[in-house]
Chimera marker file (.cmm) of the C-alpha trace (Angstrom):
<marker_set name="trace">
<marker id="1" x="17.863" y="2.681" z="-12.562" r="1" g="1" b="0" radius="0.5"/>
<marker id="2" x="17.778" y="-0.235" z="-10.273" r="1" g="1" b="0" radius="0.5"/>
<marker id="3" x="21.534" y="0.537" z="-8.947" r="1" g="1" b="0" radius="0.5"/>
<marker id="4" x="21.457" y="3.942" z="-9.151" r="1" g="1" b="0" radius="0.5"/>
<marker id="5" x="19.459" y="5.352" z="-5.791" r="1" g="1" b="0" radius="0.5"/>
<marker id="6" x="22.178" y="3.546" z="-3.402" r="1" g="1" b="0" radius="0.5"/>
<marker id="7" x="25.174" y="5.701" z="-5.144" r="1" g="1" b="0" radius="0.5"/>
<marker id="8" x="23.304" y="8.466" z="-4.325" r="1" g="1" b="0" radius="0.5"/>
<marker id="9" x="21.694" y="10.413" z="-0.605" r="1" g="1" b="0" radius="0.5"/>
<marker id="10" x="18.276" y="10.921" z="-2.061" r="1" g="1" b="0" radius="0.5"/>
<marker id="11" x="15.939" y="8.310" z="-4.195" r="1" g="1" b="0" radius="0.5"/>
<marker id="12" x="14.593" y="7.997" z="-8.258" r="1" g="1" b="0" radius="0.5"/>
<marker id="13" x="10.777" y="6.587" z="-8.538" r="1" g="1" b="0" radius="0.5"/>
<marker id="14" x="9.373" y="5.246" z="-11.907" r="1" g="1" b="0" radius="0.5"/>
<marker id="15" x="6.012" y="5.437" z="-11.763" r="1" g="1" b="0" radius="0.5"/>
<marker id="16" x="2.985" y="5.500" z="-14.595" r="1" g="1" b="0" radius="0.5"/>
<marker id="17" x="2.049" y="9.311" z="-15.033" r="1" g="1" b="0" radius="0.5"/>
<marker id="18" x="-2.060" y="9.890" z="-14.116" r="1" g="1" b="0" radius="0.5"/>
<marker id="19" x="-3.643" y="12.497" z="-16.075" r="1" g="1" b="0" radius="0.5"/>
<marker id="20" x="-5.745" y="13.824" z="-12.919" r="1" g="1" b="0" radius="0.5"/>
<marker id="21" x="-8.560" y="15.937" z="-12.775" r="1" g="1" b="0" radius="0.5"/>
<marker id="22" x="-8.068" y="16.313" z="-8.539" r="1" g="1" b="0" radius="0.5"/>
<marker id="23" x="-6.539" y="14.966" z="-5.882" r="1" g="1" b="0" radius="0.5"/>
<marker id="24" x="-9.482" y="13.728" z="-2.953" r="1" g="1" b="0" radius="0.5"/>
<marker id="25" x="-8.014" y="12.301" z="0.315" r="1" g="1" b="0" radius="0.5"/>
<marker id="26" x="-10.862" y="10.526" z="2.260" r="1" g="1" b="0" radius="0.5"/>
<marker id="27" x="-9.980" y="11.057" z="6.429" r="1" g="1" b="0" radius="0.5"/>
<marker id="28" x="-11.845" y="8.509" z="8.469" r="1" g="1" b="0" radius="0.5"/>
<marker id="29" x="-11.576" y="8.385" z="12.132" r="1" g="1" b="0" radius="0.5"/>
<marker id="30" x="-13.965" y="6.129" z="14.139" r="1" g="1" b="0" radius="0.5"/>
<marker id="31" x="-17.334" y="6.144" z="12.104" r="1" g="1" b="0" radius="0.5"/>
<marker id="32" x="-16.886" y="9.615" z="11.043" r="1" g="1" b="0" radius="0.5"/>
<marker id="33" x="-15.835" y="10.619" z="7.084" r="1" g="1" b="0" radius="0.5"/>
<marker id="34" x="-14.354" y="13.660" z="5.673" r="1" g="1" b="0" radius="0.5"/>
<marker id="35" x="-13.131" y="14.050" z="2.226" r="1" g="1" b="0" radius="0.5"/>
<marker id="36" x="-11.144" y="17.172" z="1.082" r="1" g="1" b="0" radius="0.5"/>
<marker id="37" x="-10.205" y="18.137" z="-2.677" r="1" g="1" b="0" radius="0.5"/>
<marker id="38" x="-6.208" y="19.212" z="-3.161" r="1" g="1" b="0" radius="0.5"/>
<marker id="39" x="-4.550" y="20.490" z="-5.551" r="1" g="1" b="0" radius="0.5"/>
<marker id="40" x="-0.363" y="20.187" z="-5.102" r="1" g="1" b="0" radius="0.5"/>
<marker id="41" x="2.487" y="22.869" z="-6.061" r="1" g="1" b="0" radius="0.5"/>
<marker id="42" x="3.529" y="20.535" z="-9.030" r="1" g="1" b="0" radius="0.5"/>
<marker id="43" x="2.703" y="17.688" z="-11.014" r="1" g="1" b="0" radius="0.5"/>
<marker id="44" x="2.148" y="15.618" z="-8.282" r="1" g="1" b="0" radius="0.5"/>
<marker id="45" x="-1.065" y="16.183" z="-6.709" r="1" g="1" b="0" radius="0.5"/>
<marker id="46" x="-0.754" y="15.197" z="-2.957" r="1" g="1" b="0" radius="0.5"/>
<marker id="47" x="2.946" y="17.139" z="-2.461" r="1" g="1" b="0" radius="0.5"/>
<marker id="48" x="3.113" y="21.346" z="-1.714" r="1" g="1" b="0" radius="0.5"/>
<marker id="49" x="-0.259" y="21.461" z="-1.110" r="1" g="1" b="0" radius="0.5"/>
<marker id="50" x="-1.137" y="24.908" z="-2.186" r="1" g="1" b="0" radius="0.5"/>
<marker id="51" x="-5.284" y="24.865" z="-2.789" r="1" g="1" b="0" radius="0.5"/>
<marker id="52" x="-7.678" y="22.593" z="-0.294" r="1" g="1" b="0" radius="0.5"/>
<marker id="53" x="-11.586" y="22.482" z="0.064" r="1" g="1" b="0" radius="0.5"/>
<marker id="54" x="-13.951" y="19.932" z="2.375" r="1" g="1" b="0" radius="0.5"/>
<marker id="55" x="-16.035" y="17.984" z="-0.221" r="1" g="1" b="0" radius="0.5"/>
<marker id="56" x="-18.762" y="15.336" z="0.154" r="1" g="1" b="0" radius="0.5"/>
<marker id="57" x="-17.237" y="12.043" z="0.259" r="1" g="1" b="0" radius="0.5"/>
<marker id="58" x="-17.484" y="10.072" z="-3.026" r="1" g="1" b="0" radius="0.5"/>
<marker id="59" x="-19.699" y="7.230" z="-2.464" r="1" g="1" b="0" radius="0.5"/>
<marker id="60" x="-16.990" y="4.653" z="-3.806" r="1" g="1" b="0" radius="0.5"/>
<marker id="61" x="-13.871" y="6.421" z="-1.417" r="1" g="1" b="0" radius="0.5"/>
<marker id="62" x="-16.207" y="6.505" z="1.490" r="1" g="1" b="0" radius="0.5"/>
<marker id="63" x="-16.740" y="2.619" z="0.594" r="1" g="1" b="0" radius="0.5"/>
<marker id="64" x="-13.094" y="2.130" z="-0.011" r="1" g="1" b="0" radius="0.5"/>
<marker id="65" x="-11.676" y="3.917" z="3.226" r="1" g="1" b="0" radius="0.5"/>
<marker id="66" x="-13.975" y="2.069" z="6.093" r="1" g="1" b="0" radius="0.5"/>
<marker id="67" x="-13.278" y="-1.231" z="4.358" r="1" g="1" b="0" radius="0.5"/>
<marker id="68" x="-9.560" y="-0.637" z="4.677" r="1" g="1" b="0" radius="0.5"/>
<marker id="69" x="-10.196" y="0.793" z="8.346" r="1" g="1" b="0" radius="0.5"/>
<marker id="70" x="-12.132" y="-2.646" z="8.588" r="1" g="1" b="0" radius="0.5"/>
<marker id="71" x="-9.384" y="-4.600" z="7.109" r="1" g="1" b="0" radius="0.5"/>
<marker id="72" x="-6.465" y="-2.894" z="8.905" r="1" g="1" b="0" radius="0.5"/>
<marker id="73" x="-7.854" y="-2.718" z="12.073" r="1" g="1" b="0" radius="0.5"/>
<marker id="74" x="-7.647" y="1.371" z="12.162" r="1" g="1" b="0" radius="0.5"/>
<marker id="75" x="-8.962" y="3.866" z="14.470" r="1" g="1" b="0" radius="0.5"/>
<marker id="76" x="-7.751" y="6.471" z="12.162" r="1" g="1" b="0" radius="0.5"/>
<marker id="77" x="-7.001" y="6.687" z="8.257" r="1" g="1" b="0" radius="0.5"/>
<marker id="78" x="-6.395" y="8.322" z="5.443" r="1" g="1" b="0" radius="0.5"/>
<marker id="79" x="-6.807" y="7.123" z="1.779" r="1" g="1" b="0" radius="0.5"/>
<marker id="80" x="-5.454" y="9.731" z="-1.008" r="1" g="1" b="0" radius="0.5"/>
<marker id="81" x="-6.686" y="8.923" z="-4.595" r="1" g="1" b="0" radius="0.5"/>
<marker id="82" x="-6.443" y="10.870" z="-8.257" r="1" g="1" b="0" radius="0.5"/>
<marker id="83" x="-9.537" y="11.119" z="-9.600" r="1" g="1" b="0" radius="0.5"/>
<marker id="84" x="-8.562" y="10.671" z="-13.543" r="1" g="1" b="0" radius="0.5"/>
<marker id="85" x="-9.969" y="13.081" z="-16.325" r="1" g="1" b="0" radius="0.5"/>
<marker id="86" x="-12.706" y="10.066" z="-17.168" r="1" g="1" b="0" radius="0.5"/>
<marker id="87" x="-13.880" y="10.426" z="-13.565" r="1" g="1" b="0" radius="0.5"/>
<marker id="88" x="-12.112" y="6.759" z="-12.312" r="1" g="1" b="0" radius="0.5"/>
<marker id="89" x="-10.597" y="6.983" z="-9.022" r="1" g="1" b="0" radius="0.5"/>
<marker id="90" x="-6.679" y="6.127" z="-8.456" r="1" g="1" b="0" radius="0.5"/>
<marker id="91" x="-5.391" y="5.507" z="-4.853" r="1" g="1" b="0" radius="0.5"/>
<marker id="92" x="-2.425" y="6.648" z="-4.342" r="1" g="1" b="0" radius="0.5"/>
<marker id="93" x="-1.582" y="5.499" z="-0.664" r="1" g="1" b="0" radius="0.5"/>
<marker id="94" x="-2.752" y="4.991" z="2.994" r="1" g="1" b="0" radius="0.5"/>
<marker id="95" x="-1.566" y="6.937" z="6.026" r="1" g="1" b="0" radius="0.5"/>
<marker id="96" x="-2.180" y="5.872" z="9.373" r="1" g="1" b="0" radius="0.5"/>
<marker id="97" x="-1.038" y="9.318" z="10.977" r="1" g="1" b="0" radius="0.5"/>
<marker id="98" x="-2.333" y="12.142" z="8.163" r="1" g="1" b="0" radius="0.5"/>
<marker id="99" x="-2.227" y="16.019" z="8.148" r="1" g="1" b="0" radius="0.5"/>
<marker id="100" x="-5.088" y="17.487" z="9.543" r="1" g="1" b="0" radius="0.5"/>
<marker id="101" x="-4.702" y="20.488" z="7.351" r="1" g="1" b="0" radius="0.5"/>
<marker id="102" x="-7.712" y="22.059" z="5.830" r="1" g="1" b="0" radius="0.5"/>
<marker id="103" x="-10.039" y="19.984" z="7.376" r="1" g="1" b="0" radius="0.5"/>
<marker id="104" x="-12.930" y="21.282" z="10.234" r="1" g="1" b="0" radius="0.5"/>
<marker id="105" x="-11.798" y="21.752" z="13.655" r="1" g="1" b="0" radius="0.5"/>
<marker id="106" x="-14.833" y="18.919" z="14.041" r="1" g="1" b="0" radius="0.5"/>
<marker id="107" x="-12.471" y="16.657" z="12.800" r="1" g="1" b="0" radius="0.5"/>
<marker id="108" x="-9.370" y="17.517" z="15.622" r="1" g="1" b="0" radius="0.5"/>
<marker id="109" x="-12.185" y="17.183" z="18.288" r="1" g="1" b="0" radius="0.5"/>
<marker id="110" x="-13.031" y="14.019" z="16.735" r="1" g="1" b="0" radius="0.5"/>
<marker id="111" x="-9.079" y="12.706" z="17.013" r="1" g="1" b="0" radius="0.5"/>
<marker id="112" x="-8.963" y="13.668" z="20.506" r="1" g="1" b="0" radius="0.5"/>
<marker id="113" x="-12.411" y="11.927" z="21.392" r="1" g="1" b="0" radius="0.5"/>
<marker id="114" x="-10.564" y="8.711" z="19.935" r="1" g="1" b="0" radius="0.5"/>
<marker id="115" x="-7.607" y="9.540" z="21.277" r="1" g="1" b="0" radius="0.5"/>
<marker id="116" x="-8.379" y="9.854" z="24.934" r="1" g="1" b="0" radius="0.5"/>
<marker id="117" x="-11.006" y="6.482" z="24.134" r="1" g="1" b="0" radius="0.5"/>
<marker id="118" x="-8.100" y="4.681" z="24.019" r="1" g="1" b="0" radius="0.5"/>
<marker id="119" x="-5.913" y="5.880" z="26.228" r="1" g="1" b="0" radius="0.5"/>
<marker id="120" x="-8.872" y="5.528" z="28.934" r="1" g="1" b="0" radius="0.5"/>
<marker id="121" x="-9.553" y="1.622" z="27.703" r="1" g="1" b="0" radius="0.5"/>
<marker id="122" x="-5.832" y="0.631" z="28.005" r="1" g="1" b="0" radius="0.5"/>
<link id1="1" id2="2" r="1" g="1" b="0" radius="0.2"/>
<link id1="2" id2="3" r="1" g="1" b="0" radius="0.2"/>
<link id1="3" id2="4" r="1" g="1" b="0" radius="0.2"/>
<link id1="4" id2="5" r="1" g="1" b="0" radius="0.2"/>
<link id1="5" id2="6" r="1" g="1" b="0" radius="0.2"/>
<link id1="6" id2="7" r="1" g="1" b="0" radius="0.2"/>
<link id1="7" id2="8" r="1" g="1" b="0" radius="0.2"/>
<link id1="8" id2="9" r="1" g="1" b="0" radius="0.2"/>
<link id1="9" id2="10" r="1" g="1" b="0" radius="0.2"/>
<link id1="10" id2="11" r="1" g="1" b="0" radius="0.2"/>
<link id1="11" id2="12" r="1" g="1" b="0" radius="0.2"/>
<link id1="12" id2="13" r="1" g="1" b="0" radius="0.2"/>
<link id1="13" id2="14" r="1" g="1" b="0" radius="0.2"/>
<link id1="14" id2="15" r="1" g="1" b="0" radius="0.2"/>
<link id1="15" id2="16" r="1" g="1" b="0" radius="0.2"/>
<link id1="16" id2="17" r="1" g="1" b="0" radius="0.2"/>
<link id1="17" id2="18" r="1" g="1" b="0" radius="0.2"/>
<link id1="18" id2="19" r="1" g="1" b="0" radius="0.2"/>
<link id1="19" id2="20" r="1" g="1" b="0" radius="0.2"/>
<link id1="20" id2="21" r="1" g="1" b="0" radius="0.2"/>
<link id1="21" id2="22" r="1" g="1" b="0" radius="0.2"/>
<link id1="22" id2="23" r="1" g="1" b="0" radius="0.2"/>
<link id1="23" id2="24" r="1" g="1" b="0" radius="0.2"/>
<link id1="24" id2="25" r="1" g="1" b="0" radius="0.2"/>
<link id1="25" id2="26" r="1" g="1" b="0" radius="0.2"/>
<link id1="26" id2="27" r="1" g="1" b="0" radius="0.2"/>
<link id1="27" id2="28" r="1" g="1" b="0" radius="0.2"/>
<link id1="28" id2="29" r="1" g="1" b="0" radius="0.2"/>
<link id1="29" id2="30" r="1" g="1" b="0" radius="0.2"/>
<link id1="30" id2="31" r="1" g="1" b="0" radius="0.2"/>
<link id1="31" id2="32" r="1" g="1" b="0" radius="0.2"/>
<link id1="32" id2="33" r="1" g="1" b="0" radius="0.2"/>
<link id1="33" id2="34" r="1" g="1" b="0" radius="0.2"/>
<link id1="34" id2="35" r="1" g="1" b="0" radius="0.2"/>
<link id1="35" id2="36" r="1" g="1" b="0" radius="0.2"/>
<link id1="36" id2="37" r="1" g="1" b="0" radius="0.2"/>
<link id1="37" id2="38" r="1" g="1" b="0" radius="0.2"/>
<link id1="38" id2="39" r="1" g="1" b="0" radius="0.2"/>
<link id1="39" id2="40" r="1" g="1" b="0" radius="0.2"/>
<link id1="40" id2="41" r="1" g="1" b="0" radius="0.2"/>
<link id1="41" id2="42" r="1" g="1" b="0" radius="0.2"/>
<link id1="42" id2="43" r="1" g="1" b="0" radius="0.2"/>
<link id1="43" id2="44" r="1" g="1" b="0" radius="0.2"/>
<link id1="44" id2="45" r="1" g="1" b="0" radius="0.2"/>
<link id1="45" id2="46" r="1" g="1" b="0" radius="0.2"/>
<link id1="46" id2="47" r="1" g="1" b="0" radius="0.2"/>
<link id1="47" id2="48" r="1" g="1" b="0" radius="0.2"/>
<link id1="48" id2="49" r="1" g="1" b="0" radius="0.2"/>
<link id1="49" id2="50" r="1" g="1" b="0" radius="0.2"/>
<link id1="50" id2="51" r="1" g="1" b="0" radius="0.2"/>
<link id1="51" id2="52" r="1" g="1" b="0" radius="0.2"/>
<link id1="52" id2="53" r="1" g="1" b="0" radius="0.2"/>
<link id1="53" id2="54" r="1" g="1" b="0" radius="0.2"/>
<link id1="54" id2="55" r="1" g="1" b="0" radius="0.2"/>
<link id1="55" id2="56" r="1" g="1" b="0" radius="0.2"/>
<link id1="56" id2="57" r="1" g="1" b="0" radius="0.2"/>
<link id1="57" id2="58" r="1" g="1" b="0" radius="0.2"/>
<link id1="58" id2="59" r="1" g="1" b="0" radius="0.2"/>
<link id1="59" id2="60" r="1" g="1" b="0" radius="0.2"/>
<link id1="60" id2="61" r="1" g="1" b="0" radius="0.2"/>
<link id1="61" id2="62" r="1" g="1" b="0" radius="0.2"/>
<link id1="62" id2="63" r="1" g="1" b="0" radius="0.2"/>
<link id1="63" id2="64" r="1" g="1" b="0" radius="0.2"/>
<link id1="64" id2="65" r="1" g="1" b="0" radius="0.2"/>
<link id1="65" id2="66" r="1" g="1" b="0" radius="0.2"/>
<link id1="66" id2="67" r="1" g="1" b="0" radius="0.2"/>
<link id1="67" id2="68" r="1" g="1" b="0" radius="0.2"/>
<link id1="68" id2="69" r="1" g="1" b="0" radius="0.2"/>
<link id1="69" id2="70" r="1" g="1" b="0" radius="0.2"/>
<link id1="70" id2="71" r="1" g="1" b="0" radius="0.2"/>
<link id1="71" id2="72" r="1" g="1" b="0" radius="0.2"/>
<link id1="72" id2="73" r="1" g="1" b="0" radius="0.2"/>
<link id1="73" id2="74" r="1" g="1" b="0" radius="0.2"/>
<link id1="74" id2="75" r="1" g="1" b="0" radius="0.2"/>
<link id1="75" id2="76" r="1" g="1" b="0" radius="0.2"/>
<link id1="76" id2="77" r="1" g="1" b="0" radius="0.2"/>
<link id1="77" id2="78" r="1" g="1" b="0" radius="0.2"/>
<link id1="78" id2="79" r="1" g="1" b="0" radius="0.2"/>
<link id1="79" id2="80" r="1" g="1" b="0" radius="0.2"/>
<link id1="80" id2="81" r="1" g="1" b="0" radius="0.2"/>
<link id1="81" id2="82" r="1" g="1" b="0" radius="0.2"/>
<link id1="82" id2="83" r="1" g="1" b="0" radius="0.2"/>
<link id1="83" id2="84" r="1" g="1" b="0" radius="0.2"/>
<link id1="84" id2="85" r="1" g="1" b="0" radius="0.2"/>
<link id1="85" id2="86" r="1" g="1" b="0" radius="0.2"/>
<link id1="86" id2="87" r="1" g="1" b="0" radius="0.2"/>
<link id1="87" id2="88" r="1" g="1" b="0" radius="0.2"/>
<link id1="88" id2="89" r="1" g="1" b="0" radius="0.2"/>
<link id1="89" id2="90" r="1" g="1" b="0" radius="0.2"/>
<link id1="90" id2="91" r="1" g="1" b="0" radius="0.2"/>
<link id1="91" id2="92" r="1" g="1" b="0" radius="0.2"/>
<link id1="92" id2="93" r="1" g="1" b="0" radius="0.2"/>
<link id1="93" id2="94" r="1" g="1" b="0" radius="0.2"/>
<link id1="94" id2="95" r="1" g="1" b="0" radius="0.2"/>
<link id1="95" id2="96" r="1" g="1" b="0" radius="0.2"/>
<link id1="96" id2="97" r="1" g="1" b="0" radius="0.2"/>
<link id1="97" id2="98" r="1" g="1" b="0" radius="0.2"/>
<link id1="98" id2="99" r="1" g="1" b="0" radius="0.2"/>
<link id1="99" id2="100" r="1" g="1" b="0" radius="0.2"/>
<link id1="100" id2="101" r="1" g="1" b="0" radius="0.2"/>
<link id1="101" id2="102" r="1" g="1" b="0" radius="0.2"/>
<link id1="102" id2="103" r="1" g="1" b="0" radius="0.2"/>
<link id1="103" id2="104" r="1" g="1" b="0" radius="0.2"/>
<link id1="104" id2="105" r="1" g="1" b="0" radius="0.2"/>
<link id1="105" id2="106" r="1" g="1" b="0" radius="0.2"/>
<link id1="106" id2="107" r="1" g="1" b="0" radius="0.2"/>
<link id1="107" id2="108" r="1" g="1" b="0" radius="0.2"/>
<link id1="108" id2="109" r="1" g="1" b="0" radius="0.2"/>
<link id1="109" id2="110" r="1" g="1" b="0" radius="0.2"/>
<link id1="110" id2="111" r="1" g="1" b="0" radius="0.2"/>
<link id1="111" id2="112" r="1" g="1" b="0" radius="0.2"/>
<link id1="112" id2="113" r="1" g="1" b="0" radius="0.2"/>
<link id1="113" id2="114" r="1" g="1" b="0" radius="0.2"/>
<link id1="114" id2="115" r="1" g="1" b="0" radius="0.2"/>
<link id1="115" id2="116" r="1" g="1" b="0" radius="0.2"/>
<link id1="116" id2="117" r="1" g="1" b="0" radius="0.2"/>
<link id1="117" id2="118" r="1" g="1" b="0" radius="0.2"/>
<link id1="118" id2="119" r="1" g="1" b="0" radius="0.2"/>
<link id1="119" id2="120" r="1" g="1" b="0" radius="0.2"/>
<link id1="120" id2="121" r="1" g="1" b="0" radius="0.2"/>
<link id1="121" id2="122" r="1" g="1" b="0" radius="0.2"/>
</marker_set>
């Protein structure tokens, strides 16, 4: 498989299937939290997003994203993770510039408080 994605214009990923009961991505920016369930088009739960809802941030992904905030530095971030059908949490990746789908317009006003905090300290 190794020598197969440069004969070709698109890309093959082997990865370990997750049974998943949801998808959660937890959205920090500054000291605020937001977590939203997803659920995706297909088997992959963070792709097509087709169903969304704001949740309470899980305890242990509210712990997990401001220590990576901490760690990286970040203003703003984004941690998706599969929670698995024994209730163990899976993270999936980070993203430093996430959609802002589906969450409260709290949240955009949030972004553009850090935004122009920034821009105003520079």
């Amino acid at each position: 498989m190794r020598s197969e994605p440069p004969a070709t214009n698109d890309y093959a990923v082997i990865e370990p299937y997750i049974d998943y009961r949801r998808d959660v991505r937890c959205m920090a920016i500054g000291d605020r939290l937001w977590a939203m369930a997803r659920e995706g088009a297909g088997w992959k739960a963070n792709v097509q997003t087709r169903k969304h809802h704001v949740i309470d941030s899980p305890p242990l992904l509210a712990e997990h994203t401001r220590t990576a905030m901490r760690h990286l530095g970040a203003d703003i971030l984004a941690l998706d993770f599969l929670e698995t059908q024994e209730g163990e949490y899976v993270l999936l990746e980070a993203n430093d510039t996430p959609g802002l789908s589906g969450f409260p317009e709290q949240l955009r006003s949030e972004l553009a408080d850090c935004l122009r905090d920034k821009l105003t300290a520079a």
